[in-house]
Backbone bond lengths (Angstrom), bond angles and torsions (degrees), N, CA, C in turn:
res aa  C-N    CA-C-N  psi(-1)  N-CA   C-N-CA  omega(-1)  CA-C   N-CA-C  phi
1 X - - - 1.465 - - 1.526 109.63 -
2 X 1.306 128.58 135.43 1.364 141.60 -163.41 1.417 98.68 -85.13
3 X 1.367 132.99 125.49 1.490 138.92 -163.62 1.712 95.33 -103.38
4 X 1.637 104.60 160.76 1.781 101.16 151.34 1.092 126.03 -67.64
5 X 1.559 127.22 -29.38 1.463 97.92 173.31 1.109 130.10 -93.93
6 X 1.875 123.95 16.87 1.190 130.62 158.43 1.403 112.77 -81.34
7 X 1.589 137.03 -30.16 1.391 126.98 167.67 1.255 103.07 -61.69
8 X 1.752 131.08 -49.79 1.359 108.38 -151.72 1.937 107.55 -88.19
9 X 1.580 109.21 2.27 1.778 125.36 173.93 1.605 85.34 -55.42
10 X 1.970 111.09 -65.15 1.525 101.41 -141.96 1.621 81.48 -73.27
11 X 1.329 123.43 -67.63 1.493 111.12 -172.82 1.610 129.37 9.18
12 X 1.561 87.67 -84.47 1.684 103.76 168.34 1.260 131.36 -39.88
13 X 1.589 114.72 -22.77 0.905 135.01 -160.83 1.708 109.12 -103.23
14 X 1.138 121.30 -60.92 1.485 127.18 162.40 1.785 113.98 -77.70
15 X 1.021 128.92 -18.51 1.571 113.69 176.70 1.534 112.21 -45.49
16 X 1.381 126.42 -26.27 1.241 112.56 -146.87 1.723 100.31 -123.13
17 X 1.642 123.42 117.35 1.431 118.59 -147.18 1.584 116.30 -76.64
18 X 1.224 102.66 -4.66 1.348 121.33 -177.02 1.705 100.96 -74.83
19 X 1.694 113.79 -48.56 1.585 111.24 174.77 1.749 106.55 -75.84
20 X 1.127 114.70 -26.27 1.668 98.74 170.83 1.731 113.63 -65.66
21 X 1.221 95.78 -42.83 1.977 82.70 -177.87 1.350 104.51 -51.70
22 X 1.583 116.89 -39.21 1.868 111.54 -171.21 1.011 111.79 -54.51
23 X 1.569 127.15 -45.34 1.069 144.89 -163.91 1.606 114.53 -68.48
24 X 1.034 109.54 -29.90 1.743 118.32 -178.58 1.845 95.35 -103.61
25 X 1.592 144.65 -38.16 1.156 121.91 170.89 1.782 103.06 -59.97
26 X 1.254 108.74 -39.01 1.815 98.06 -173.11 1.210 127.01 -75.65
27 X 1.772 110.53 -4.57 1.649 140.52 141.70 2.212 91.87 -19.86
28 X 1.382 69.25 -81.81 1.325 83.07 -153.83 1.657 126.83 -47.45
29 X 1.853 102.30 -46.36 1.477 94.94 170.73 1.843 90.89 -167.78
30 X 1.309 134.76 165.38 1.380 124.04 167.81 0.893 105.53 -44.63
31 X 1.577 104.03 176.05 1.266 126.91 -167.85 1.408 115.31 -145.26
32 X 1.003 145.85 -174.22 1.789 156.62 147.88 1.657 124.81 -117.85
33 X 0.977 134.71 117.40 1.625 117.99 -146.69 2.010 93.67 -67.60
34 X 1.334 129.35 -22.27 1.446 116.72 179.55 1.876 108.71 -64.12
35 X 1.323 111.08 -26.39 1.409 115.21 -171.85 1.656 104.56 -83.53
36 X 1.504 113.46 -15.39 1.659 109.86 -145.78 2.094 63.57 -93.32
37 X 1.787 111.89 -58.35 1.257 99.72 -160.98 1.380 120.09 -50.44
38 X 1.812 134.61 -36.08 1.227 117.54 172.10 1.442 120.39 -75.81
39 X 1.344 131.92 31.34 1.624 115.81 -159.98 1.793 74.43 -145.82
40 X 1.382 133.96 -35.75 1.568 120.42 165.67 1.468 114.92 -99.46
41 X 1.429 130.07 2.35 1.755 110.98 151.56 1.439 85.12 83.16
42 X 1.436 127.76 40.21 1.253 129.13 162.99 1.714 115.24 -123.51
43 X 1.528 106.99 -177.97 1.450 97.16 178.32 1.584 107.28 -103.95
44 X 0.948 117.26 164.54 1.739 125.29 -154.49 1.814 102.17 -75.05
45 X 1.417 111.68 -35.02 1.583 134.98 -175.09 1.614 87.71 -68.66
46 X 1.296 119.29 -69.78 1.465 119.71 -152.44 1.961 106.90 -74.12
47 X 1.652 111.94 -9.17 1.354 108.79 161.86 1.518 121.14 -87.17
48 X 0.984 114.08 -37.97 1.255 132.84 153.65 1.706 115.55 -30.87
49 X 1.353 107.91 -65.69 1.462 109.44 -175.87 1.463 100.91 -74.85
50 X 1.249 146.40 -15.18 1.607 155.38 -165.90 1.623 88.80 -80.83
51 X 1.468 112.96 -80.23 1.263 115.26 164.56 1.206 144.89 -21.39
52 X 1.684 113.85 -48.16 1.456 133.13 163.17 2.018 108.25 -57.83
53 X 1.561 102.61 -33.38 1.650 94.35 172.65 0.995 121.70 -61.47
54 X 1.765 125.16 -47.61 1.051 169.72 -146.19 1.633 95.81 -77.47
55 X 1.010 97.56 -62.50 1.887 95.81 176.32 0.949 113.75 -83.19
56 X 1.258 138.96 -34.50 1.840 117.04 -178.78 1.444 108.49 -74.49
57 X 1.876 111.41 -11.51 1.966 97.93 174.52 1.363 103.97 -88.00
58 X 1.427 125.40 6.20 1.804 121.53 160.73 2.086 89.82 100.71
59 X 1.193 115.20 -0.10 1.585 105.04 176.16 1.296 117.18 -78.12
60 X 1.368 123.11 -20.25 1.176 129.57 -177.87 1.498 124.32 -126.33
61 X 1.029 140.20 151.11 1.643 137.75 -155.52 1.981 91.87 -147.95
62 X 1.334 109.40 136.26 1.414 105.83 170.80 1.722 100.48 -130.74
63 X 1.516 121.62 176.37 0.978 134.68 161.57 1.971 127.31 -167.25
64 X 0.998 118.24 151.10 0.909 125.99 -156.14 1.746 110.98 -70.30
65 X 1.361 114.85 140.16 1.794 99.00 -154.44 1.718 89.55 -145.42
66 X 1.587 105.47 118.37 1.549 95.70 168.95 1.899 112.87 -53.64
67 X 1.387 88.55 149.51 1.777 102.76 172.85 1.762 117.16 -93.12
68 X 1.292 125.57 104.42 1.594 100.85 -172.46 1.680 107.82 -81.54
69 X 1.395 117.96 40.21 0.854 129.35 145.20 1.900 152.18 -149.74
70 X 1.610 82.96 34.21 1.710 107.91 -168.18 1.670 91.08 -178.15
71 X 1.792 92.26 -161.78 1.220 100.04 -170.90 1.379 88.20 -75.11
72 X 1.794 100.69 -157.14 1.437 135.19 169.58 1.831 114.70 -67.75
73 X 1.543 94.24 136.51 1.166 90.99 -162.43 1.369 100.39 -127.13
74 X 1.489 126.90 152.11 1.595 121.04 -170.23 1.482 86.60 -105.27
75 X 1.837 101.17 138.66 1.363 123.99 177.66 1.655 120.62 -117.65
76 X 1.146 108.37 135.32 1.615 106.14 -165.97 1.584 113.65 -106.94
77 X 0.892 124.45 118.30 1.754 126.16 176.90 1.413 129.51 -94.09
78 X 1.184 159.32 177.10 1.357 141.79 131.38 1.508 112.90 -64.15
79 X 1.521 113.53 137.06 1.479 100.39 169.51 2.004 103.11 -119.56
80 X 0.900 122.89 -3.10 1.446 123.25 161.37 1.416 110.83 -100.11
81 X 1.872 100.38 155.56 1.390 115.14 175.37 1.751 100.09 -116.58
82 X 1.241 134.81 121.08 1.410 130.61 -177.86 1.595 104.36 -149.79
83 X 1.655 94.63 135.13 1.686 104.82 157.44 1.600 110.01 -101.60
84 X 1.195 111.25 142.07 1.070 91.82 178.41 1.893 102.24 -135.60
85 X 1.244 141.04 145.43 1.042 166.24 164.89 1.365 135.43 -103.68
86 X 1.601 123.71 116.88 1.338 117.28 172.58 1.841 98.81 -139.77
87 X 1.836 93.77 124.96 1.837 83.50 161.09 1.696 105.76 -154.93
88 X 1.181 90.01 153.44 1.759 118.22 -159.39 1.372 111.51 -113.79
89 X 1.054 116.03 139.46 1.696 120.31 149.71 1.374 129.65 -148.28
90 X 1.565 124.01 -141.24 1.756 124.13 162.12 1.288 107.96 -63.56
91 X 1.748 106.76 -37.85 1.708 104.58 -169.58 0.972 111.15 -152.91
92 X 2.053 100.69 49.57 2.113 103.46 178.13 1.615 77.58 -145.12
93 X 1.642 94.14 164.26 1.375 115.98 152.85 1.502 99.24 168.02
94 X 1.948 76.33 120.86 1.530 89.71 -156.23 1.835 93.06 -115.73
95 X 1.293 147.10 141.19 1.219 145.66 125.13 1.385 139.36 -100.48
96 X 1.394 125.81 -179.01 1.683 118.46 -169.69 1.391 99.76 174.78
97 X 1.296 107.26 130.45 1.437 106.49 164.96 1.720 94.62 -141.64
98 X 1.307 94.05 130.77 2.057 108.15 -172.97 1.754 95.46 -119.76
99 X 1.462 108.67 170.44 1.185 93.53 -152.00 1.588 66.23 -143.26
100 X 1.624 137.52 140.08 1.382 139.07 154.33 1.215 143.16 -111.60
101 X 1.471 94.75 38.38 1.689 112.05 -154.10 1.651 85.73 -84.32
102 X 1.282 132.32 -18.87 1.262 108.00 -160.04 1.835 93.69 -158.98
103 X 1.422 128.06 145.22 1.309 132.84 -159.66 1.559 108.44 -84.03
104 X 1.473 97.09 133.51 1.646 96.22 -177.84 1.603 105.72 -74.46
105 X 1.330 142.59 166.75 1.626 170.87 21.32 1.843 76.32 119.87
106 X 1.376 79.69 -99.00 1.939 101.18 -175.47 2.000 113.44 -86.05
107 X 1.086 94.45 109.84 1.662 103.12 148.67 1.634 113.72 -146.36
108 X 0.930 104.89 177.88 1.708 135.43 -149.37 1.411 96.69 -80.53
109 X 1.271 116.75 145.20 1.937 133.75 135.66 1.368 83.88 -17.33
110 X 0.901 166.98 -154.77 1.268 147.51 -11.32 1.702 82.78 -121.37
111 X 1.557 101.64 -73.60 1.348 111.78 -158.60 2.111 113.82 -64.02
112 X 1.448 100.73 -4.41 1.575 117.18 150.59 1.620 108.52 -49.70
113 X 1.394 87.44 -74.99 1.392 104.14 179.75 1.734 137.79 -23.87
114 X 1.661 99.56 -42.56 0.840 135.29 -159.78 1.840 97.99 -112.03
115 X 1.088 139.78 23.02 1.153 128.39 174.87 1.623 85.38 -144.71
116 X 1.334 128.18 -41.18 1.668 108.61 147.70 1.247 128.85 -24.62
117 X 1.349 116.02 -68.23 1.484 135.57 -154.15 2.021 86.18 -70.41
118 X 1.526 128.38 -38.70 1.297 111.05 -167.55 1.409 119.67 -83.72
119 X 1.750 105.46 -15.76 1.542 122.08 -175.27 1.682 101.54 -83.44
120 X 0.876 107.03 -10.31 1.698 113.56 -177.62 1.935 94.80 -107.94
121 X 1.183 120.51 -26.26 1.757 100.51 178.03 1.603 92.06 -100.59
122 X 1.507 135.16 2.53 1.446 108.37 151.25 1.457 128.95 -74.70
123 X 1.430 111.19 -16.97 1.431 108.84 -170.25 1.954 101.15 -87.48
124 X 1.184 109.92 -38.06 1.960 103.28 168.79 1.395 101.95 -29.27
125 X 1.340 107.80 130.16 1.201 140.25 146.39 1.713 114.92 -74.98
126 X 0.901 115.45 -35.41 1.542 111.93 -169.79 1.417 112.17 -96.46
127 X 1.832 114.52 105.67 1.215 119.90 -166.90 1.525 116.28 -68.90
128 X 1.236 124.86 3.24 1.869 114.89 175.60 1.461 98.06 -92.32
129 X 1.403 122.24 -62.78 1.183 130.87 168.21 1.555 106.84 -12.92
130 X 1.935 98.13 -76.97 1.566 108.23 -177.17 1.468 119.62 -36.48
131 X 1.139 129.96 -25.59 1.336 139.58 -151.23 1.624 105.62 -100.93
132 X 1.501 95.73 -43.65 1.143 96.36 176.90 1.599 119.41 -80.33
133 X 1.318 110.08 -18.19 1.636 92.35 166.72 1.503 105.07 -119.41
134 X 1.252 130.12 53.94 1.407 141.91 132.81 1.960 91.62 -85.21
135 X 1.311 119.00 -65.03 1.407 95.00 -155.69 1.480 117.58 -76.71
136 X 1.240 111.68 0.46 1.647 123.62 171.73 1.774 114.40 -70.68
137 X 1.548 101.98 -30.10 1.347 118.26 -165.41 2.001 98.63 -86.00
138 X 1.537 96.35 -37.17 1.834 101.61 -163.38 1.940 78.12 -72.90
139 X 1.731 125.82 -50.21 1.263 94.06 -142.40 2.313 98.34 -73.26
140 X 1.406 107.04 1.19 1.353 93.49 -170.60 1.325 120.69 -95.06
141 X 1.776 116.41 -11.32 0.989 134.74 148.46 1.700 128.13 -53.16
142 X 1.748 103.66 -52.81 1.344 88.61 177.40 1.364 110.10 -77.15
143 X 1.474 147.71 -9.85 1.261 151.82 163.92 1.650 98.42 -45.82
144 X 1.116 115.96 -79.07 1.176 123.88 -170.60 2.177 109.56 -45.21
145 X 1.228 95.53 -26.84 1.640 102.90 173.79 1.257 120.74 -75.26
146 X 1.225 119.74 -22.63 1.468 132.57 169.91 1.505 115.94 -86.79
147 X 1.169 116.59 -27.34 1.481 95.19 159.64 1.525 126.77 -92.65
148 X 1.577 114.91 3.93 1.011 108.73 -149.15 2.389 76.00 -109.50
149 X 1.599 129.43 -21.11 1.175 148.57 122.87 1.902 103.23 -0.47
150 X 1.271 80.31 -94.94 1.670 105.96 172.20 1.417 98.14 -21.89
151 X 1.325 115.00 -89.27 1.185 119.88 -152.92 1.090 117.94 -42.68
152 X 1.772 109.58 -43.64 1.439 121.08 -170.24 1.390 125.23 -60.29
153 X 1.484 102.69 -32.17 1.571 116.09 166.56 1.072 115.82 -60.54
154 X 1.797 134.04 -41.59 1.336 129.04 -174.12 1.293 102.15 -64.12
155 X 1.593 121.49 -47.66 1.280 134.40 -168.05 1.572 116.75 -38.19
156 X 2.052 93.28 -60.23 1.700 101.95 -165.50 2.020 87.90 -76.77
157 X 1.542 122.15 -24.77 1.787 94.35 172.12 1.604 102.32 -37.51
158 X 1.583 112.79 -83.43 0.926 108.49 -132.57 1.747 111.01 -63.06
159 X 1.228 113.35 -33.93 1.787 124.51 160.16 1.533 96.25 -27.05
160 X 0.774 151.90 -81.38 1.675 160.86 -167.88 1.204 116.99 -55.42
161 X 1.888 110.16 -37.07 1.378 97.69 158.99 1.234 120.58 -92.70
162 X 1.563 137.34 -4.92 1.211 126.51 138.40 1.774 122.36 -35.12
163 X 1.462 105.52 -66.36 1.593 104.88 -174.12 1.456 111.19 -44.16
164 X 1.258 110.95 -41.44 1.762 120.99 -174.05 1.578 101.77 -59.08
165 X 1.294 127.46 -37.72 1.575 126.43 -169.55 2.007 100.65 -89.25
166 X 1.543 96.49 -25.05 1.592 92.76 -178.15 1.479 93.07 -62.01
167 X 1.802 109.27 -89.29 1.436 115.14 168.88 1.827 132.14 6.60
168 X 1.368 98.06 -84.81 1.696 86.76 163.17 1.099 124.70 -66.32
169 X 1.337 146.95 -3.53 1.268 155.73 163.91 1.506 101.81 -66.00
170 X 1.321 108.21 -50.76 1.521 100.16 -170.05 1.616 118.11 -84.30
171 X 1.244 108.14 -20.61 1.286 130.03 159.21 1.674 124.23 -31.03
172 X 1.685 90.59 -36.53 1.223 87.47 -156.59 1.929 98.51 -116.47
173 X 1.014 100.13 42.08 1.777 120.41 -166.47 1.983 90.11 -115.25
174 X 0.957 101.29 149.09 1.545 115.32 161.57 1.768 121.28 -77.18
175 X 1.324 100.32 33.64 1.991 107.98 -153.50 1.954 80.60 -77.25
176 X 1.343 99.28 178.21 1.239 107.06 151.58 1.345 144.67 -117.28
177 X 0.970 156.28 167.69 1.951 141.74 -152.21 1.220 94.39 -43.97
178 X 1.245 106.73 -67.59 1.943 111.35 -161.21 1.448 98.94 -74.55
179 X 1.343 141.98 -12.22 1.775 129.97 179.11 1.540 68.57 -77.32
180 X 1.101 119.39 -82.14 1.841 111.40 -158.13 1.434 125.86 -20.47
181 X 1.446 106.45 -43.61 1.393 113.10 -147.06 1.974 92.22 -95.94
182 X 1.528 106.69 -27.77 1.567 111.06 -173.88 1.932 92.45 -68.62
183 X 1.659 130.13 -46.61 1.001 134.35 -147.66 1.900 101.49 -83.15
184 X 1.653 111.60 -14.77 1.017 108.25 -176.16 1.479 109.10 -91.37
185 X 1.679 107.00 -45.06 1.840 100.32 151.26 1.026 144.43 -58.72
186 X 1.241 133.93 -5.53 1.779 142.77 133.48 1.060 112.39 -48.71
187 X 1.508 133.22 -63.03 1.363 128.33 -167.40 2.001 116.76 -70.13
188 X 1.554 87.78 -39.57 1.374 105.45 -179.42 2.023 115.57 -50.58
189 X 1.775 104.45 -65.96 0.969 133.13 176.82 1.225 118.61 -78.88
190 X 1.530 132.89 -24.33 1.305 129.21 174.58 1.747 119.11 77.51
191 X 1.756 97.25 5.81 1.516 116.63 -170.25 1.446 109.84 -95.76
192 X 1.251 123.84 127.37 1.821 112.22 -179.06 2.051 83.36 -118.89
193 X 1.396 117.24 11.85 1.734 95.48 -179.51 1.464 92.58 -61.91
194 X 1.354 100.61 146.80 1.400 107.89 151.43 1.408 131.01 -74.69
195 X 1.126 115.33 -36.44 1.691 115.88 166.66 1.436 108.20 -70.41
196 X 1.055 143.88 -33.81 1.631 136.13 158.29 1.199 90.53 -35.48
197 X 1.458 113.77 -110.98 1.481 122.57 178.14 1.212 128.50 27.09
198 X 1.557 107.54 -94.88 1.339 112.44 162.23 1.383 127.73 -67.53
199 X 1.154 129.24 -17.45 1.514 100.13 161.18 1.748 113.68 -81.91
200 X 1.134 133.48 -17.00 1.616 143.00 163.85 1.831 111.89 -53.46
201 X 1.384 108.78 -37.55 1.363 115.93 -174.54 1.341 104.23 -120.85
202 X 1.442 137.14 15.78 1.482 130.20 -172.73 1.108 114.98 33.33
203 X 1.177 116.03 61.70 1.878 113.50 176.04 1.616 102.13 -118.33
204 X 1.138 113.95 158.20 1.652 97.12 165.71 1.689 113.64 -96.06
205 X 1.308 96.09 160.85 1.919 115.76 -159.31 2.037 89.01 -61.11
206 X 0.574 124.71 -31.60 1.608 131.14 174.75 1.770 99.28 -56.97
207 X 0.620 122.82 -83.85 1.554 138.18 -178.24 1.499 112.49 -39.76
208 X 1.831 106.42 -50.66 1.579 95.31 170.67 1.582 118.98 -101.52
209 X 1.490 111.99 16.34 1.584 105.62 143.50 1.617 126.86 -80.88
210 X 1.289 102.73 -28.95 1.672 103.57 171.20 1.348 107.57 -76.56
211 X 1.562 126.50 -21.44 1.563 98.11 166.50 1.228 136.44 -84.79
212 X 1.215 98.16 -14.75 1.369 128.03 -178.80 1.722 122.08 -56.75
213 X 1.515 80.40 -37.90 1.733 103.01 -171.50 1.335 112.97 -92.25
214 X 2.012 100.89 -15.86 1.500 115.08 176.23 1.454 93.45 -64.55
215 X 1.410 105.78 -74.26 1.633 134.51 -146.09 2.148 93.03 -50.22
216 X 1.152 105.15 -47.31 1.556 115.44 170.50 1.340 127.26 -32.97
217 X 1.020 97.16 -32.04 2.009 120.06 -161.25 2.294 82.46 -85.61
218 X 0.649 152.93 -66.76 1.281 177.02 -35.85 1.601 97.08 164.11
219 X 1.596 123.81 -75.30 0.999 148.00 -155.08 1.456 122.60 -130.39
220 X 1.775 117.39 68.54 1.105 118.91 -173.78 1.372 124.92 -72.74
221 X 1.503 120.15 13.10 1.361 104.35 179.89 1.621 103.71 -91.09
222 X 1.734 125.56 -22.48 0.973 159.34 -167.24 1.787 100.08 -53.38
């Protein structure tokens, strides 16, 4: 389950566009903050301090790297893998942060498929070949990400136009603020703990067992 202080870690962390460019050059391979400043049109101090955020929220890892042309030079890497997701509306709000450092239990035909096809282009020896089915594999993967994109958008529409039909529905009940507001975090969150609850809505655990037990009488799946 995705906590608050893991949205507001990546938050802090991507709000500011200067740490997203780092974040996508260190995509690619380490870095040194004098190389990151001439290749992003920044000043060497202000990558440096981007970086210094960057590592104490655990996104970034550095280490010390001979120079074959000066001294020793400190080098900065990514050390997390994260997707991260946020979406909002009149009657959505959706977040997610997934983490892909390591393969879940259950996935799909497809993504089988697709961890075949990469365990077979690690063992090639022959680097043109290799290259060419690394980029056969990235363009059929991200294909497959765009519909799967797609979908998600139709999905959270119609989620939202559900909430919109819950909402005025409940609107139009004799409930009271907090029956409202407990019946919209059940449906919303899919959570009936009571200690969720009340600490999510600051109510005390007294208050949202009696509504609970209200809303029940009415609404037994609740």
């Amino acid at each position: 389950m995705t906590t608050p202080n893991e949205i507001d870690s990546v938050l802090s962390v991507v709000e500011n566009p200067v740490r997203r460019k780092i974040i996508k050059r260190l995509s690619q391979e380490p870095s040194y903050p004098l190389e990151l400043s001439r290749e992003l049109g920044c000043g060497q101090q202000l990558i440096a301090a981007h970086l210094g955020i960057m590592e104490r929220e655990g996104y970034v890892g550095s280490l010390m790297e001979t120079s074959p042309v000066g001294p020793s030079r400190k080098t900065y890497f990514l050390k997390k893998s994260v997707y991260f997701s946020v979406g909002f509306g009149p009657h959505l709000y959706n977040e997610q942060i997934l983490s892909f450092e390591t393969i879940p239990n259950n996935i799909s035909e497809d993504a089988a498929r697709f961890i075949s096809k990469i365990k077979s282009i690690q063992k090639s020896t022959e680097p043109t070949s290799k290259m060419t089915s690394i980029s056969d594999l990235i363009a059929e993967t991200d294909a497959k990400l765009d519909v799967i994109e797609a979908e998600k958008a139709v999905l959270l529409y119609i989620r939202n136009l559900a909430m919109k039909y819950a909402s005025e529905t409940i609107s139009k009940t004799d409930k009271t603020h907090d029956e409202r507001r407990v019946l919209h975090y059940v449906l919303d969150e899919r959570n009936k703990n009571v200690e969720n609850i009340a600490a999510a809505l600051n109510l005390r655990e007294t208050v949202i067992r009696n509504i609970l037990q209200s809303l029940r009488k009415e609404l037994p799946d609740i």
